[in-house]
C-alpha positions as CSV (number, residue, x, y, z in Angstrom):
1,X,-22.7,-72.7,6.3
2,X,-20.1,-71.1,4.2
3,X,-23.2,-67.9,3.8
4,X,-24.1,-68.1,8.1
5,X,-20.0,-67.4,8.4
6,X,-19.9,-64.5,6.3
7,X,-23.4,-62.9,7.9
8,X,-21.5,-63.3,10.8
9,X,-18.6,-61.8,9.8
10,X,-20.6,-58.6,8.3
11,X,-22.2,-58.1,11.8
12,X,-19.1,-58.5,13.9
13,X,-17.3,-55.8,11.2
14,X,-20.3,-53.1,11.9
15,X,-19.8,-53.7,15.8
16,X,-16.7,-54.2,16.6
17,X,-15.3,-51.9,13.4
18,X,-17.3,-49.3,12.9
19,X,-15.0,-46.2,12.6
20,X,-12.2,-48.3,11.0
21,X,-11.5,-47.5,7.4
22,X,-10.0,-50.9,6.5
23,X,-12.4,-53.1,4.8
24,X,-12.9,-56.4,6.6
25,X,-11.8,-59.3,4.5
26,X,-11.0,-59.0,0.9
27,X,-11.2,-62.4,0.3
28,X,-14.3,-65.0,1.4
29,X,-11.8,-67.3,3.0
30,X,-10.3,-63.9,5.0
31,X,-13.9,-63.7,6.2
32,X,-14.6,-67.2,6.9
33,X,-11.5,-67.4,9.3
34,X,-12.2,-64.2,10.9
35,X,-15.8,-65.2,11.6
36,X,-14.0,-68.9,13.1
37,X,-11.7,-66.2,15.2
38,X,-14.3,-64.7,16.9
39,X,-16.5,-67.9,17.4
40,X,-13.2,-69.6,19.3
41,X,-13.1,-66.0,21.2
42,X,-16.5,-66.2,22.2
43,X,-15.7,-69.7,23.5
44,X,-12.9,-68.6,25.6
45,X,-10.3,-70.7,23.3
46,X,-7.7,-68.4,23.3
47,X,-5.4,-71.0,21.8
48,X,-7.2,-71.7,18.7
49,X,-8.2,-68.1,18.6
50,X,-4.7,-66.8,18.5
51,X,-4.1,-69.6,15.5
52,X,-7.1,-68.8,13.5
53,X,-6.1,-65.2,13.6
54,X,-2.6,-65.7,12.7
55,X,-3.7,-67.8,9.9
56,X,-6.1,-64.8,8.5
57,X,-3.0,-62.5,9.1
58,X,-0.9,-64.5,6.5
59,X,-4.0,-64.1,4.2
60,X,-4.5,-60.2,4.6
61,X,-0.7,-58.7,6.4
62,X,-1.8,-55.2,5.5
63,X,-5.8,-55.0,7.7
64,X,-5.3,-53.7,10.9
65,X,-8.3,-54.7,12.3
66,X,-6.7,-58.5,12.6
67,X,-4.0,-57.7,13.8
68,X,-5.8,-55.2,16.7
69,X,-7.9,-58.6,17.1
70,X,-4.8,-60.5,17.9
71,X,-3.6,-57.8,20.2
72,X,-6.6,-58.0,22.0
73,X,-7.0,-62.2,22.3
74,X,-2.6,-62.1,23.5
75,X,-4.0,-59.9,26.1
76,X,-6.7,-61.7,27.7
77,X,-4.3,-64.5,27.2
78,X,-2.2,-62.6,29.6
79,X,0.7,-62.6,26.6
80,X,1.4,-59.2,27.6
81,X,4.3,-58.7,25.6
82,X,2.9,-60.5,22.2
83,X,0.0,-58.2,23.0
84,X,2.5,-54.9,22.9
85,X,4.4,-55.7,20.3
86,X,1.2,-56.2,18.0
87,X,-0.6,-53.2,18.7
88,X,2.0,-50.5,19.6
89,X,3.1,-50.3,15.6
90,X,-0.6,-49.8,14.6
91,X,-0.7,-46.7,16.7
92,X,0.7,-44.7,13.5
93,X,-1.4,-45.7,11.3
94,X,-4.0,-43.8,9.8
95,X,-6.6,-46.7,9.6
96,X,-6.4,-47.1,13.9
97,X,-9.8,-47.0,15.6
98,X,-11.4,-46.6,18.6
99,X,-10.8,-49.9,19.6
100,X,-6.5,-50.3,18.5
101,X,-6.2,-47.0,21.0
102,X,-8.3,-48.6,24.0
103,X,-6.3,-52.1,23.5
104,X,-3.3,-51.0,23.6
105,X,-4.0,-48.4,26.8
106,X,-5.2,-51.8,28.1
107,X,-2.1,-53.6,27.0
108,X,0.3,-50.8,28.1
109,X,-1.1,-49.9,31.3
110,X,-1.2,-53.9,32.6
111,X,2.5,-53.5,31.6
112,X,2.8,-51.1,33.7
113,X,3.9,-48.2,30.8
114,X,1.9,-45.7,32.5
115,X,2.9,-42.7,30.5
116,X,2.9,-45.0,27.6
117,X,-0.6,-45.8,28.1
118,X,-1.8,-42.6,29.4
119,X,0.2,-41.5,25.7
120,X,-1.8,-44.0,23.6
121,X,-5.3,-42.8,25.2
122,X,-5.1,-39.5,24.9
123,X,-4.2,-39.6,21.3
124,X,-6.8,-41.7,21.0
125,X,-9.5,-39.1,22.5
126,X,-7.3,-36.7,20.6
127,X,-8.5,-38.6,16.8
128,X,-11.9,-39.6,18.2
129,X,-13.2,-36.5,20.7
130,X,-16.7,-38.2,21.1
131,X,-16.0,-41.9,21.7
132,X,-17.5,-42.4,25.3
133,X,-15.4,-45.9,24.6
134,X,-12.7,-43.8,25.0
135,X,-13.1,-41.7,28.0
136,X,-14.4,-44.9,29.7
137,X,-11.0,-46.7,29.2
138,X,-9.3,-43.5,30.4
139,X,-11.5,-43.9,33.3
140,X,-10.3,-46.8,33.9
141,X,-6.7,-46.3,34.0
142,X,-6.8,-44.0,36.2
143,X,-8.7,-46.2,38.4
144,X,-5.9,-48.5,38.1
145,X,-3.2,-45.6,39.2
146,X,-5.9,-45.1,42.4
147,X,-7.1,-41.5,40.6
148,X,-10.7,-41.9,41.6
149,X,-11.7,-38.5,41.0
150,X,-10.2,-38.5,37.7
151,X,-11.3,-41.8,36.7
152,X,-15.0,-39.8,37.3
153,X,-13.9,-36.7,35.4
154,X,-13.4,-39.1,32.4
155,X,-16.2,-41.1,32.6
156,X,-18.3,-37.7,32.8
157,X,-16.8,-36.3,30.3
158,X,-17.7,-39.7,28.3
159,X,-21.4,-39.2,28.8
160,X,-21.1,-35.6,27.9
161,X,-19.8,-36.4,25.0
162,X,-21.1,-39.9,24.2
163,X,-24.4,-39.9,25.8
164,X,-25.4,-43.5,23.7
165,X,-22.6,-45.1,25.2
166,X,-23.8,-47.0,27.7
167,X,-21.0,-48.5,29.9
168,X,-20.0,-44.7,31.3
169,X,-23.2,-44.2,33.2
170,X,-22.7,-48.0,34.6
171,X,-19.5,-46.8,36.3
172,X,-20.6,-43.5,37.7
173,X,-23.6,-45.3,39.0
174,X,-21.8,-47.5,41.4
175,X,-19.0,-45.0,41.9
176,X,-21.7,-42.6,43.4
177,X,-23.2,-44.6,45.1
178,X,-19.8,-46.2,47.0
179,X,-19.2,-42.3,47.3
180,X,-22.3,-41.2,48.8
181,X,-23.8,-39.2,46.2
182,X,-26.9,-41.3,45.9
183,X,-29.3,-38.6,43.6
184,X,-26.4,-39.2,40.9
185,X,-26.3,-42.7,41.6
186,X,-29.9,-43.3,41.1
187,X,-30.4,-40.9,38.1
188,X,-26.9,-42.7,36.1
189,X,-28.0,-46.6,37.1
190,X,-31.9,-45.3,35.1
191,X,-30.1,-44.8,32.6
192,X,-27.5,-47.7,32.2
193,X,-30.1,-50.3,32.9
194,X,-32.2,-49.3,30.5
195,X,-29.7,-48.8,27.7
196,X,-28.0,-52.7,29.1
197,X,-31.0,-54.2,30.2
198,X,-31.1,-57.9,30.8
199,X,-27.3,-58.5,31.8
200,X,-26.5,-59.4,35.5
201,X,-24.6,-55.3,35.3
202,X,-28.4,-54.7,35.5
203,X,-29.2,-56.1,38.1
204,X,-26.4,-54.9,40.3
205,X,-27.0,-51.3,39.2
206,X,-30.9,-52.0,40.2
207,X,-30.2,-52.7,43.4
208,X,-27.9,-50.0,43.9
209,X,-30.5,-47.9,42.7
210,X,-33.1,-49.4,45.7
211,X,-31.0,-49.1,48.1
212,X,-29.7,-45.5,47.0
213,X,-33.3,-44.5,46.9
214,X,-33.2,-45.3,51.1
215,X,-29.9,-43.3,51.2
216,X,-31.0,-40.4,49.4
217,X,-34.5,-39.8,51.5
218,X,-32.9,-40.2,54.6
219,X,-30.8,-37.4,53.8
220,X,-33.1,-35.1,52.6
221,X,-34.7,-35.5,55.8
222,X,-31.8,-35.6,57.9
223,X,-31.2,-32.1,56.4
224,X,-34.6,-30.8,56.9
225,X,-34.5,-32.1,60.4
226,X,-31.2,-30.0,61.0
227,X,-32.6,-26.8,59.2
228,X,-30.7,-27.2,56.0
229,X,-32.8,-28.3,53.4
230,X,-33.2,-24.7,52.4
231,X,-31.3,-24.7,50.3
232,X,-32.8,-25.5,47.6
233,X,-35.4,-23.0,47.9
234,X,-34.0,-21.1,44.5
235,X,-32.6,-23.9,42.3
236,X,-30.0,-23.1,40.6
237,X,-28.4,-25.3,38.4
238,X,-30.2,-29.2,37.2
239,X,-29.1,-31.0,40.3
240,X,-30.3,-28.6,43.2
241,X,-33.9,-28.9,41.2
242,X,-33.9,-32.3,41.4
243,X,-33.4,-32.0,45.3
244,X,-36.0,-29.2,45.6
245,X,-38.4,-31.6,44.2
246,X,-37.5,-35.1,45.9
247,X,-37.0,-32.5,48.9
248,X,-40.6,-31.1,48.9
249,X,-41.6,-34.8,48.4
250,X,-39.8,-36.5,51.3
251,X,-43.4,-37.5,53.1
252,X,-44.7,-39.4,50.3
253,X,-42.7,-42.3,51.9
254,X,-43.2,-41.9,55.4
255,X,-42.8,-45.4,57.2
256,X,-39.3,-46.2,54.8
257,X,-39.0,-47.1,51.2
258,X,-41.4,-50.0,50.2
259,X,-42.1,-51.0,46.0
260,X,-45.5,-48.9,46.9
261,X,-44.5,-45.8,47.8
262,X,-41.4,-45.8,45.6
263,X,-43.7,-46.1,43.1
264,X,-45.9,-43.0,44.1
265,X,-42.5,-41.0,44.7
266,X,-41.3,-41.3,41.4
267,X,-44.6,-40.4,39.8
268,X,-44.9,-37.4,41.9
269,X,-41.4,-36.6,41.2
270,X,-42.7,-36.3,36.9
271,X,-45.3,-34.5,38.1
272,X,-43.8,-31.7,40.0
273,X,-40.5,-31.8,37.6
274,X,-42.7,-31.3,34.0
275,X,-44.7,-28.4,35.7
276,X,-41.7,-26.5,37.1
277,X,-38.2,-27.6,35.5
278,X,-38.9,-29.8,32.3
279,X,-39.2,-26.8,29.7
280,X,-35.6,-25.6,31.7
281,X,-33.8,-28.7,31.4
282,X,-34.8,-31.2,28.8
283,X,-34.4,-34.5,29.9
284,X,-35.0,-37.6,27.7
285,X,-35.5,-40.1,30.7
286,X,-38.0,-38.5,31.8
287,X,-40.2,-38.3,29.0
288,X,-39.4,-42.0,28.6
289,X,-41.3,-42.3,32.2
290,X,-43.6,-39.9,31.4
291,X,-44.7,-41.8,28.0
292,X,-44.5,-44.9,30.5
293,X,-47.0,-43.5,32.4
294,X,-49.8,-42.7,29.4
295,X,-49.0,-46.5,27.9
296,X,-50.0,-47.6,31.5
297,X,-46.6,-49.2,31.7
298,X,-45.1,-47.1,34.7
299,X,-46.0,-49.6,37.6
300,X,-45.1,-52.6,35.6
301,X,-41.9,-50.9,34.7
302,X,-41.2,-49.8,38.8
303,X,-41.6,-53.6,39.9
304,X,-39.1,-55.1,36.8
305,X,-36.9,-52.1,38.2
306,X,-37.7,-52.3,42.3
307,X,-40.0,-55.3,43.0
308,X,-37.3,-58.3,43.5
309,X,-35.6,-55.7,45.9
310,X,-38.5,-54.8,48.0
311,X,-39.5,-58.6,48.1
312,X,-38.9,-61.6,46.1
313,X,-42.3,-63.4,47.6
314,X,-44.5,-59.9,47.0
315,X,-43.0,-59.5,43.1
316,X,-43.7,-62.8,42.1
317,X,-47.1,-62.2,43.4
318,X,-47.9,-59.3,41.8
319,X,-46.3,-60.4,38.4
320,X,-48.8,-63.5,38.5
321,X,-51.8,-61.7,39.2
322,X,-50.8,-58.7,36.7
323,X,-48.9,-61.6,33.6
324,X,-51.0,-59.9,30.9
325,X,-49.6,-56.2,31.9
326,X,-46.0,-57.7,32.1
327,X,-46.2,-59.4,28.9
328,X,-47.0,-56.5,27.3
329,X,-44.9,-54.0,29.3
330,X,-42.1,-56.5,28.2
331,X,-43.1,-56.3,24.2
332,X,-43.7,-52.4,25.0
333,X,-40.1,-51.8,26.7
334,X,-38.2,-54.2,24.2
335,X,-39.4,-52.2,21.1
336,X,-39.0,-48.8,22.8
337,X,-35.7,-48.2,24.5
338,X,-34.8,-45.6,25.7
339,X,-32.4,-43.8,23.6
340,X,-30.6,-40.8,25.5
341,X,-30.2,-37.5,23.2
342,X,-27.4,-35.0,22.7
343,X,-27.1,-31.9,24.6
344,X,-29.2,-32.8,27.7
345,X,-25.9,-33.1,29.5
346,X,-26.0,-31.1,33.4
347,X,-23.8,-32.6,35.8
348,X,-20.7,-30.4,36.6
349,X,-18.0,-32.7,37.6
């Protein structure tokens, strides 16, 4: 039991620890309690959480990450002021990660120390300039002060700078889509659900995806209707070739969006994109579809993404009569995530 604990232990340091530089328990009995700590966490017992933590505290005074840990447990507690008066101090020291800097701008800002928090944040970014944890809890304080558009800025500058990080593209996903800018929408919720994949975020960003998809072509031919769909005839940037190429598209789903011709769209859309734009803008996800595509995984991978949305009664259908292709589309897309690379970032925010 004693060996489970500390196994434990070791996997919670690399996840929740990685950038710190203070070892996680010196002792076996410092691990064993920490281990307990997270388990009540876990649980929701903040009560037996905050004691277990005190208790490896007395143990180890000087590690940091505890005592962050106990900031963070006092603050979904709602112990605001325990939660301050914890984490504040460890702001100066030399061992705070990632994580001390987004608890306390958590902790400050629900105390309503804007500067304060705004302070602890970007000092944070300052120390760790890539951590898309980081810009997304910057993002998020400013969409608790009602700054939208700099909420988006952060969270952009998140993915630019942390494209592995998955909860950024999450955000802009449904912020996009609340906003009206369906392409980004659809092309950040690809991303987030398959970097979170089984989670109910995942489902919510799939079905903002469907229903963006509607958006989006009804647009592009709103604007052809009205004479202004030329321009994107010269592309000049990533997003206006995107829109040529859904744009020269837009019959491919004649009769409204349907799992079908969704389907046919989006395999189009890799078609015309590798031919004209993919040697301009290297794009990870869509070589992910594209390698879909020759595994003969791209239709199975379009219902788990579409199907429940288009119907619930048709999807179950086709996942009966096609079990052996989901089966293996499922082994296939467990073992083979997509993992987004550096410098493939084109969205000017």
């Amino acid at each position: 039991m004693r060996t489970q604990i500390f196994i434990i232990s070791l996997l919670l340091l690399f996840f929740h620890a990685g950038n710190a530089q203070t070892v996680l328990g010196a002792t076996e009995e410092a691990r064993d309690l920490y281990a307990m700590a997270r388990q009540y966490l876990q649980k929701g017992d903040y009560a037996n959480s905050i004691m277990v933590y005190n208790q490896v505290i007395q143990l180890e005074p000087k590690n940091l990450i505890y005592r962050r840990e106990l900031a963070n447990v006092y603050f979904l507690q709602g112990d605001l002021m325990r939660a301050e008066r914890m984490v504040v101090p460890l702001l100066k020291a030399d061992e705070a990660d990632e994580e001390t800097f987004q608890i306390a701008c958590k902790v400050l800002s629900a105390k309503k120390k804007t500067d304060e928090a705004k302070e602890a944040i970007n000092k944070g970014i300052s120390k760790f300039p890539n951590s898309g944890l980081l810009y997304k809890e910057k993002g998020d304080f400013y969409t608790a002060q009602k700054k939208y558009a700099d909420a988006s800025k952060a969270w952009e500058k998140g993915i630019e700078k942390d494209p592995k990080y998955y909860m950024n593209y999450y955000n802009l996903s449904k912020v996009y889509f609340f906003t009206k800018n369906y392409l980004w929408a659809i092309y950040y919720g690809e991303m987030f659900v398959n970097m979170e994949s089984f989670s109910s975020k995942s489902q919510e960003i799939k079905k903002i995806m469907y229903e963006s998809y509607k958006f989006f072509m009804a647009e592009l031919n709103n604007l052809a209707l009205e004479g202004k769909n030329s321009r994107y005839d010269n592309p000049k940037d990533f997003e206006t070739s995107l829109y040529k190429v859904y744009d020269n598209l837009r019959n491919v789903v004649t009769g409204g969006i349907h799992i079908d011709n969704l389907i046919m769209l989006r395999t189009r859309f890799l078609l015309d994109w590798n031919k004209n734009f993919a040697s301009k803008y290297p794009n990870e996800l869509f070589d992910y579809q594209q390698r879909l595509i020759q595994n003969g995984y791209f239709d199975a991978y379009n219902q788990w993404l579409f199907g429940r949305f288009d119907s619930e009664k048709q999807y179950n259908a086709w996942a009966q009569t096609h079990n052996t292709l989901m089966n293996k589309f499922d082994n296939h897309f467990r073992s083979n995530k997509l993992v987004p690379k550096d410098n493939q970032y084109y969205h000017d925010n």
